[in-house]
C-alpha positions, 0 to 999 in steps of 0.5 A: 697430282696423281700418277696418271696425271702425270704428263711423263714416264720420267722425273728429275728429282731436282730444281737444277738448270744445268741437270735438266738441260742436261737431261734433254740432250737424251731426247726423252720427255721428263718432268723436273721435280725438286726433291727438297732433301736435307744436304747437310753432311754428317758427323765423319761421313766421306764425300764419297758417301755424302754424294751417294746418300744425297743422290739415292735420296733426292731420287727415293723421296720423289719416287715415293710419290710417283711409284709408277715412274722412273726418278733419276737423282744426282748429286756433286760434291767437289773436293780440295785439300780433302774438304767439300767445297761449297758453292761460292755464292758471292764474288769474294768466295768465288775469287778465294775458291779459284786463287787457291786452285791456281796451279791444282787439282780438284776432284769432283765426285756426281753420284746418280741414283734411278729408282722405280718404285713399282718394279723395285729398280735402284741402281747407283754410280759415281764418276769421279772427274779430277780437274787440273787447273793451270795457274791462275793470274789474279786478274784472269781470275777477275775477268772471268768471274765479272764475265761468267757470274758462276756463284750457283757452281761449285769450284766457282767456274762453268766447264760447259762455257768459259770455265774451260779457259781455266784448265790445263786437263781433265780426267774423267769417263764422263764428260757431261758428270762435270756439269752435273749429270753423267749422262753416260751412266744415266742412258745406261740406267734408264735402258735398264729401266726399261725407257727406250733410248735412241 
């Protein structure tokens, strides 16, 4: 594919559901590409640094292909107990995830990177959240994963539907970071990008 074949003047580097349906809140046409990039964290690197790097490179590897379009790239990590926290993948981890956040707080940190190759544009941000959950009985926490199944989520929980029932609060500047794309800081960056936003 080349770039005048390419339907948009926007990509998602990314395969994520919940990022693209994000993404259409804006309005704006996009392609969704996933960026097939090495997420293994290195030796003594902060989450913080971990999420930044993942984000700029999902976007960087995209844009080398479509140096003429705007890529946005994002990345979460969520963090307990000063460890990243991985998605649960199966019940058993998802049920050890939510126990011990009974009663906790998480912080979960979305880097977002937009890259235009052609005209040089970078620019990063990272919302940090901090979800306060409130205690958690072993059988709420059984009910709402046989309900919601949110395996492919980091913390094990949606805040976007039933995960909500969980907390007692949430700090953050972007409600849509949670979910995994901060939309407020994407529209900023893609305004600057030079895409017309409503």
């Amino acid at each position: 594919m080349n770039n005048e074949s390419l339907p948009v003047k926007l990509i998602l580097a990314s395969s994520s559901k919940y990022r693209q349906l994000l993404l259409r809140r804006l309005g704006i046409p996009f392609e969704a590409i996933a960026p097939e990039t090495d997420e293994t964290a290195r030796a003594n690197e902060s989450p913080a640094d971990l999420v930044a790097r993942l984000a700029f490179a999902k976007a960087d590897a995209i844009c080398q292909r479509f140096p003429a379009c705007v890529v946005i790239g994002s990345d979460q990590v969520a963090v307990f107990d000063g460890k990243v926290l991985g998605k649960p993948g199966a019940h058993a981890a998802a049920v050890q995830q939510l126990e011990s956040f009974s009663g906790q707080s998480v912080e979960f940190l979305t880097s977002v990177a937009a890259r235009r190759h052609e005209s040089g544009f970078t620019e990063q941000d990272t919302d940090r959240t901090t979800v306060h959950f409130r205690s958690l009985s072993s059988g709420e926490i059984e009910r709402y994963l046989v309900t919601e199944k949110p395996y492919d989520c980091a913390g094990a929980f949606k805040a976007e539907s039933l995960g909500v029932t969980l907390f007692e609060s949430i700090e953050n500047n972007d409600p849509t970071a949670l979910i995994g794309l901060p939309l407020i800081h994407v529209a900023a960056m893609l305004r600057r990008a030079g895409i017309r936003l409503p």
